[in-house]
ZAMARGU-4260 file (C-alpha; in steps of 0.2 Angstrom, whole numbers, plus 5000, padded with zeros to 4 digits):
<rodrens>
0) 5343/5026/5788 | 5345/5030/5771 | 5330/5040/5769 | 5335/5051/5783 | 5352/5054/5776
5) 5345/5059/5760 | 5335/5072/5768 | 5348/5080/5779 | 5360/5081/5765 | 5344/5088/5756
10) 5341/5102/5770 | 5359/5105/5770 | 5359/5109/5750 | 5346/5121/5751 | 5350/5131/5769
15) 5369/5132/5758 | 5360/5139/5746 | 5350/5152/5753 | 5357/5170/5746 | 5362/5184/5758
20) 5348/5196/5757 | 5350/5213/5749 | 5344/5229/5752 | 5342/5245/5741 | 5346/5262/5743
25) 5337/5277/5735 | 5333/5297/5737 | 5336/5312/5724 | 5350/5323/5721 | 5346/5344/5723
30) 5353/5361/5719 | 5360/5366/5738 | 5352/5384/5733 | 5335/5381/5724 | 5331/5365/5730
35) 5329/5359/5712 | 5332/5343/5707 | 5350/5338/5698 | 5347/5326/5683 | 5362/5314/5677
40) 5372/5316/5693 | 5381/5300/5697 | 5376/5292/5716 | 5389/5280/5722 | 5390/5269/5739
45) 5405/5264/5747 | 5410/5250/5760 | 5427/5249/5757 | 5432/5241/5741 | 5417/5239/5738
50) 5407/5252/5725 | 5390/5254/5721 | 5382/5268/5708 | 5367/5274/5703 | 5361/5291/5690
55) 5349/5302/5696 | 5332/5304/5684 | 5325/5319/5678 | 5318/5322/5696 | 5335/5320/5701
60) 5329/5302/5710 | 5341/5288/5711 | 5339/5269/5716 | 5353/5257/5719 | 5349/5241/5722
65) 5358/5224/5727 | 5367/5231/5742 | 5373/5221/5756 | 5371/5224/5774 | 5384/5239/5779
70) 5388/5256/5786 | 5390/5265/5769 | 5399/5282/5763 | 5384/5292/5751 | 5392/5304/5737
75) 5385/5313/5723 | 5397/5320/5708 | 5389/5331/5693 | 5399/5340/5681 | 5398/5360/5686
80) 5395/5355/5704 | 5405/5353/5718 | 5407/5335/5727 | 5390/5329/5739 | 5392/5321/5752
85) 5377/5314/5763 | 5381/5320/5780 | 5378/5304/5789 | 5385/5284/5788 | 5372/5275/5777
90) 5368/5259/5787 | 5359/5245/5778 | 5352/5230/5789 | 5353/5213/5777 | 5336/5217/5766
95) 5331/5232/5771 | 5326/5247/5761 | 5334/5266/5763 | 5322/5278/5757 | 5322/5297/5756
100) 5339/5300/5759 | 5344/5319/5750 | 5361/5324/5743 | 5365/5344/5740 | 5376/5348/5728
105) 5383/5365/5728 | 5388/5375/5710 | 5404/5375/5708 | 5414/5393/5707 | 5425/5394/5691
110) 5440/5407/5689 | 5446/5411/5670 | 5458/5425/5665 | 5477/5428/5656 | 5494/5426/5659
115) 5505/5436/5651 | 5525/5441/5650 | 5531/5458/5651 | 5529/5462/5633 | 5509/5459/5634
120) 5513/5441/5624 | 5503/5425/5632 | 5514/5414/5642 | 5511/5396/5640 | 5512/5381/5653
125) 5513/5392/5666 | 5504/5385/5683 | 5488/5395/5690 | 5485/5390/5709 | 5469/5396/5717
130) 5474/5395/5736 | 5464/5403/5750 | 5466/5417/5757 | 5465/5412/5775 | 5484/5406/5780
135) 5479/5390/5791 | 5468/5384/5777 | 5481/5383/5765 | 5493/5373/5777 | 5478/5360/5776
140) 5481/5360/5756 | 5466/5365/5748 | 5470/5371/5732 | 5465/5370/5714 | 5476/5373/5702
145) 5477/5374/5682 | 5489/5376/5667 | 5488/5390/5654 | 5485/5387/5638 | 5494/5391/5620
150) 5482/5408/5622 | 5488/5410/5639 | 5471/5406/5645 | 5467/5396/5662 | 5451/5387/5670
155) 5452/5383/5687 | 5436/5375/5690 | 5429/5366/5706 | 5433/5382/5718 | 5422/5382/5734
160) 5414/5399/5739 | 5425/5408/5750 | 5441/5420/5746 | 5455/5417/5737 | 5471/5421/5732
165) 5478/5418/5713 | 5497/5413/5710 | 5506/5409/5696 | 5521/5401/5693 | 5531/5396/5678
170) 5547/5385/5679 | 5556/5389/5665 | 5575/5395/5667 | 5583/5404/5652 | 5602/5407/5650
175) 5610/5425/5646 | 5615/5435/5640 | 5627/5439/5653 | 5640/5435/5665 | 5639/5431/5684
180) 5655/5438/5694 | 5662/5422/5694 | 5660/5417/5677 | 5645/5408/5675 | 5630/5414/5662
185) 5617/5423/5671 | 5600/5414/5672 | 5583/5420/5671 | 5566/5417/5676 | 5548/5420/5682
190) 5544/5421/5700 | 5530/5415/5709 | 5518/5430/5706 | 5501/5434/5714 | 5487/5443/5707
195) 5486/5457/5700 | 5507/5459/5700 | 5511/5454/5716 | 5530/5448/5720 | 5524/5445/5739
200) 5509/5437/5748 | 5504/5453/5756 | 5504/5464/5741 | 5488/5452/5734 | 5473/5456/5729
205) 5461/5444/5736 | 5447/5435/5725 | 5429/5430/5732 | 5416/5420/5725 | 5400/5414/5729
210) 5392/5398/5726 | 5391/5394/5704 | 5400/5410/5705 | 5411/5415/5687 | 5426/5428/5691
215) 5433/5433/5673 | 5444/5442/5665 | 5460/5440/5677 | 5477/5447/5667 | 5492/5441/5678
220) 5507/5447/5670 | 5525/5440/5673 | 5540/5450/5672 | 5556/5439/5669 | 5570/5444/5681
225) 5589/5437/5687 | 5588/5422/5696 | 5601/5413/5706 | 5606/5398/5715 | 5608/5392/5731
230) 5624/5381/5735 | 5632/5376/5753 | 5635/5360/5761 | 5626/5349/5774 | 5634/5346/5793
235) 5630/5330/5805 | 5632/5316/5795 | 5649/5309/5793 | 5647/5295/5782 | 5645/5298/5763
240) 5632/5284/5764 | 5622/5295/5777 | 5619/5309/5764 | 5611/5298/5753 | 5592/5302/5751
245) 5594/5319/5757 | 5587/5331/5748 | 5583/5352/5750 | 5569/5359/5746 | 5567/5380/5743
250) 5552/5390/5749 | 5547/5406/5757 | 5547/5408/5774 | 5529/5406/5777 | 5526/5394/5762
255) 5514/5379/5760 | 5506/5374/5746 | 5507/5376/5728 | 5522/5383/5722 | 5529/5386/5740
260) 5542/5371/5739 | 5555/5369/5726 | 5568/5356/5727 | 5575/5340/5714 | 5577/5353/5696
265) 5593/5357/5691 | 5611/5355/5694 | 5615/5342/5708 | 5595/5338/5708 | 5594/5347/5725
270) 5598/5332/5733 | 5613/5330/5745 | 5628/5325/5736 | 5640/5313/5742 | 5654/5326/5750
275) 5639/5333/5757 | 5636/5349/5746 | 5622/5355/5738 | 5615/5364/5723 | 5597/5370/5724
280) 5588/5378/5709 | 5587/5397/5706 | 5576/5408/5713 | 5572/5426/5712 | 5581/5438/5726
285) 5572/5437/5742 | 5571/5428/5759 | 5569/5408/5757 | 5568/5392/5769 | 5577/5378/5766
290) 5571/5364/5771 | 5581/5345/5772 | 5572/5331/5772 | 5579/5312/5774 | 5571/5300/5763
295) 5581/5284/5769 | 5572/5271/5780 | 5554/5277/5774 | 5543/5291/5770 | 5552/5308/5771
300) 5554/5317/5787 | 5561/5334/5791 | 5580/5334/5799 | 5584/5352/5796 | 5580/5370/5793
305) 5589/5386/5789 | 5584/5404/5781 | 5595/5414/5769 | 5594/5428/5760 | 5596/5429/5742
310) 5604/5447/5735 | 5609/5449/5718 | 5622/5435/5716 | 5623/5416/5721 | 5620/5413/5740
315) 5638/5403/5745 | 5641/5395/5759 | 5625/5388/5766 | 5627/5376/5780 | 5612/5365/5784
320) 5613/5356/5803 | 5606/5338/5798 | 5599/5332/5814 | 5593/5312/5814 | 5574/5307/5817
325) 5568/5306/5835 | 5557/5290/5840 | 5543/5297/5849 | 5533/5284/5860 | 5519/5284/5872
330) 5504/5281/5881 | 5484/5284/5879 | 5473/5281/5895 | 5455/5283/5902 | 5451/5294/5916
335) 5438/5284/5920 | 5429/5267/5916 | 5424/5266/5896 | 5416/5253/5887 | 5429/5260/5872
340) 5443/5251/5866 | 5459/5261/5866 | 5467/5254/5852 | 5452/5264/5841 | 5461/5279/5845
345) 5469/5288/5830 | 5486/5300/5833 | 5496/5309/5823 | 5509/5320/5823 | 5503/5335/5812
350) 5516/5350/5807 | 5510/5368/5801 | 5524/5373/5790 | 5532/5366/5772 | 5541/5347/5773
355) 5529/5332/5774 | 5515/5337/5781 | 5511/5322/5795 | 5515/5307/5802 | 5505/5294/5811
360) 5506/5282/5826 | 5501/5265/5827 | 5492/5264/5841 | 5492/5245/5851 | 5476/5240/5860
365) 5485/5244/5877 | 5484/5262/5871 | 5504/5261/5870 | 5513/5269/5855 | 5528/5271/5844
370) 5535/5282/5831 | 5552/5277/5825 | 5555/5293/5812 | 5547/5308/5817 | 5555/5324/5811
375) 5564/5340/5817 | 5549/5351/5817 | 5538/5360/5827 | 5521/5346/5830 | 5503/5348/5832
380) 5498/5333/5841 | 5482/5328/5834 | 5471/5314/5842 | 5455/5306/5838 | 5446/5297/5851
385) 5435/5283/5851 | 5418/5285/5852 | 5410/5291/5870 | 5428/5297/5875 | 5435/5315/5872
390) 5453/5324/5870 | 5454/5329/5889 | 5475/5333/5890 | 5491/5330/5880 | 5507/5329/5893
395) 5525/5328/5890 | 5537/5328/5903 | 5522/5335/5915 | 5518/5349/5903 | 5502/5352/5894
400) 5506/5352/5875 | 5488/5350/5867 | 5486/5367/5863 | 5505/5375/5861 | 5511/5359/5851
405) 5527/5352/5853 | 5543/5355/5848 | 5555/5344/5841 | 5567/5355/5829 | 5581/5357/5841
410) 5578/5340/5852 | 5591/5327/5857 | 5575/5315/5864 | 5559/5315/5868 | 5551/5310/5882
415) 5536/5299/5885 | 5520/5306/5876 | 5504/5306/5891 | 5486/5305/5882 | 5471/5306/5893
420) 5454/5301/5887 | 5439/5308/5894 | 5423/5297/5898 | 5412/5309/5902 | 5411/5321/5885
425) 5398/5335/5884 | 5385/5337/5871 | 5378/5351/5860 | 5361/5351/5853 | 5349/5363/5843
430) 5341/5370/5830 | 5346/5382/5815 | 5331/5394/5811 | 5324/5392/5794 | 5336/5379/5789
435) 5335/5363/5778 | 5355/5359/5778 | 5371/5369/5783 | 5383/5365/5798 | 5385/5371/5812
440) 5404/5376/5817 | 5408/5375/5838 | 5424/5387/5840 | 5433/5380/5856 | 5448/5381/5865
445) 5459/5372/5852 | 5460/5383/5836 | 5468/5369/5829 | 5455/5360/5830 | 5436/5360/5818
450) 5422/5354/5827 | 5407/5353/5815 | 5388/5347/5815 | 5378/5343/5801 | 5362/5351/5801
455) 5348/5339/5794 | 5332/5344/5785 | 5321/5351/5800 | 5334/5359/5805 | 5342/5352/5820
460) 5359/5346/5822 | 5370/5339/5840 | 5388/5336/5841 | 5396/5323/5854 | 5411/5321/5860
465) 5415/5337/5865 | 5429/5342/5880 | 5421/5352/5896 | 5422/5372/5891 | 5416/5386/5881
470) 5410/5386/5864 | 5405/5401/5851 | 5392/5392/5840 | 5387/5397/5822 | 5374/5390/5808
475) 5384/5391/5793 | 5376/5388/5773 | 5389/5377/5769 | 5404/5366/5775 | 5416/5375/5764
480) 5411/5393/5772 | 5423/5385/5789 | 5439/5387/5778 | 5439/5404/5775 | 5429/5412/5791
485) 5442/5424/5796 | 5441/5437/5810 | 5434/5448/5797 | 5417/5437/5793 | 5417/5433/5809
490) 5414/5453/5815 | 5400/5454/5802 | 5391/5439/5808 | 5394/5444/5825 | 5378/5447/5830
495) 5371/5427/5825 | 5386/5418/5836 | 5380/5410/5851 | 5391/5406/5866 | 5385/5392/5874
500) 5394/5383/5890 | 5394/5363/5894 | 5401/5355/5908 | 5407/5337/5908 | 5392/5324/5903
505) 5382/5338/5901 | 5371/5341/5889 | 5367/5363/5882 | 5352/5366/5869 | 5354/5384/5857
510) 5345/5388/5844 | 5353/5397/5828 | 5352/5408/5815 | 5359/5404/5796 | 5375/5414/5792
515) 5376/5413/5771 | 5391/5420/5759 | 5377/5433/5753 | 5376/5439/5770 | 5393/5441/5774
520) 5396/5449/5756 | 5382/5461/5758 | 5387/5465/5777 | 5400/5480/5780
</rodrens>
């Protein structure tokens, strides 16, 4: 008996210590233009917490090794290049080997030039935000931004081929000389300015770049002028202890991004004081939005709006309606038997305009929902399905609001949310003439929403998931090139966009031809 004990407690020992098996991971690293290989760029895996690099090789190859089974994220980062990342989810069985996989990184764009004040002098610490050019790009925040130097000088760097605009702000108020008519020393300042002198957004001159493209020698000069402030008092909450963690933020009507929201600098901080008045900093005459935002309870949530108009004194006697959060609940469902879970589904509620820009939903695994702070805002309600299901209708109260969005800003409640699932989605497959990478952009219904397809090294791409419909189809050279297709590029590559019709479950084949920013820039 003793023999046999010893033997079991032998087999045991060594099945304990049997390591997992490990797999590796390799494949090179190219120029997205030339196809030449990038050396010393840094390849990283993630799962999670869990990280993983490599450096590419003269030949731009790289090997990682000692990787555990997973579904992987594959990204490529080389100075003077823009972020790679590997179209696809790197799956590694336990031991196995992942060869040939190819990472593109595409040069970076890089804008330099001056800013100056009104005397010609360099201004220094001023902020330089390159922000596209395209409005519904910018409410998705895709800026790069920059401080001038002691020269005036700025850098921005890591700017994706497309069209931009150049703004500059500089917060720094100056006293006198002067009187206001009530007594008070007159401020100064520089307002937001676009290039090349531009007080207002459409008096800008836009700014394009191609891929690894330098623009130089931008002047942007700053002119200081009279600034005032904002005061006035919020209505709706009674309590002193209600306007606590109330803030307002200043901004232009239309603004988002970079320099568009100003709020927590001088007197009274912005925020809401006690006897529920408020102080905001001073801004150059113009129109403004203010917008008030409720901190208390958890992350911050629009409760009111209001415009003014600032003249050539201190704006008195704002009133801003503070209205409390909504709770917003509801239910996702299938149309039909699915093998999907509903819980996988991801919903948010998505706003287009300056405040916090979204708030997400729990969703349970009955597909039931609850938001407890939602804000006063008009919502875009955005919905990822699971896979094998697709966005087939957003309801409230019986009323389709998928594609007009829903609006909360003058709301007492809300009615239940109705989300239907597809299980039938449509399908579109094909092949991009002549090309080795690329996506391929399927412009539906919902401009809201960005449907793209990778395009893989023989050229073929196929995008799942898709609603019953119409769809205008076009190859593009890069990812970044969606941002910034306005109606404009899309009239000069009219002639390579495919419309191509699906119907539910159905799956269409096109075949496409490579748009690229060279075409588009040498197009009239």
């Amino acid at each position: 008996m003793r023999p046999l004990c010893l033997l079991f407690f032998c087999l045991t020992f060594a099945f304990a210590q049997v390591p997992p098996k490990v797999g590796t991971v390799s494949g090179r690293v190219v120029q997205g233009m030339t196809g030449e290989p990038v050396r010393k760029a840094t390849v990283t895996l993630t799962l999670q917490r869990t990280t993983m690099q490599g450096t590419t090789g003269a030949d731009g190859a790289f090997v990682i090794g000692q990787v555990p089974g997973g579904e992987y994220r594959l990204t490529a980062v080389k100075t003077g290049f823009l972020r790679g990342n590997y179209p696809y989810a790197v799956k590694v069985d336990p031991g196995q080997s992942m060869t040939g996989l190819e990472l593109r990184l595409t040069p970076q764009g890089v804008i330099t030039g001056k800013v100056v004040d009104e005397d010609g002098d360099p201004l220094e610490r001023a902020t330089v935000a390159v922000v596209s050019a395209k409005a519904s790009a910018r409410r998705r925040g895709t800026t790069q931004a920059a401080q001038t130097n002691d020269l005036g000088e700025f850098r921005v760097t890591q700017v994706t081929p497309g069209k931009y605009l150049v703004m500059v702000r500089r917060d720094n108020t100056v006293v006198g000389p002067g009187r206001n008519p009530d007594g008070t020393m007159q401020e100064f300042g520089y307002p937001v300015t676009y290039y090349p002198a531009a007080r207002e957004e459409n008096g800008a001159a836009p700014v394009s770049l191609s891929p690894g493209q330098d623009v130089t020698g931008l002047v942007i000069p700053l002119r200081r002028t009279p600034i005032y402030r904002i005061r006035g008092r919020v209505q709706g909450m009674e309590k002193s202890s209600e306007r606590e963690g109330y803030q307002v933020m200043v901004g232009g009507r239309e603004s988002v991004s970079v320099g568009g929201g100003r709020g927590g600098m001088g007197p009274g901080g912005g925020r809401v004081r006690a006897d529920g008045t408020f102080e905001t900093v001073a801004v150059a005459p113009g129109s403004y939005a203010l917008t008030l935002l409720s901190f208390q309870k958890g992350p911050p949530v629009t409760v009111g709006r209001a415009t003014v108009e600032v003249g050539n004194a201190a704006a008195e006697g704002v009133v801003l309606f503070a209205g409390a959060p909504l709770k917003v609940s509801g239910q996702i469902r299938f149309d039909g038997t699915s093998p999907a879970k509903l819980g996988d589904t991801k919903l948010w509620f998505a706003s287009g305009v300056a405040g916090p820009g979204y708030t997400e939903a729990t969703v349970k695994p009955d597909g039931s929902f609850e938001v407890r702070r939602v804000g006063r805002d008009k919502f875009q309600i955005s919905v990822t399905p699971p896979a094998g299901t697709y966005l087939k209708s957003v309801s409230v109260a019986g009323q389709e609001v998928m594609l007009t969005g829903l609006d909360l800003s003058a709301a007492d409640s809300v009615a239940p949310v109705d989300v239907v699932l597809g299980t039938k989605p449509a399908t579109v497959s094909g092949r991009v003439k002549d090309a080795t990478t690329g996506v391929v952009w399927l412009m539906g219904a919902d401009p809201n929403r960005r449907i793209t397809a990778n395009v893989d090294a023989q050229g073929q791409f196929s995008q799942g998931g898709l609603a019953p419909g119409e769809y205008r189809a076009i190859a593009l050279e890069s990812a970044e090139m969606v941002a910034d297709f306005d109606e404009d590029a899309q009239r000069k590559a009219q002639g390579k966009i495919e419309k191509v019709k699906v119907s539910e479950g159905e799956t269409a084949n096109v075949t496409l031809t490579l748009v690229t920013q060279k075409d588009l820039e040498s197009a009239n």
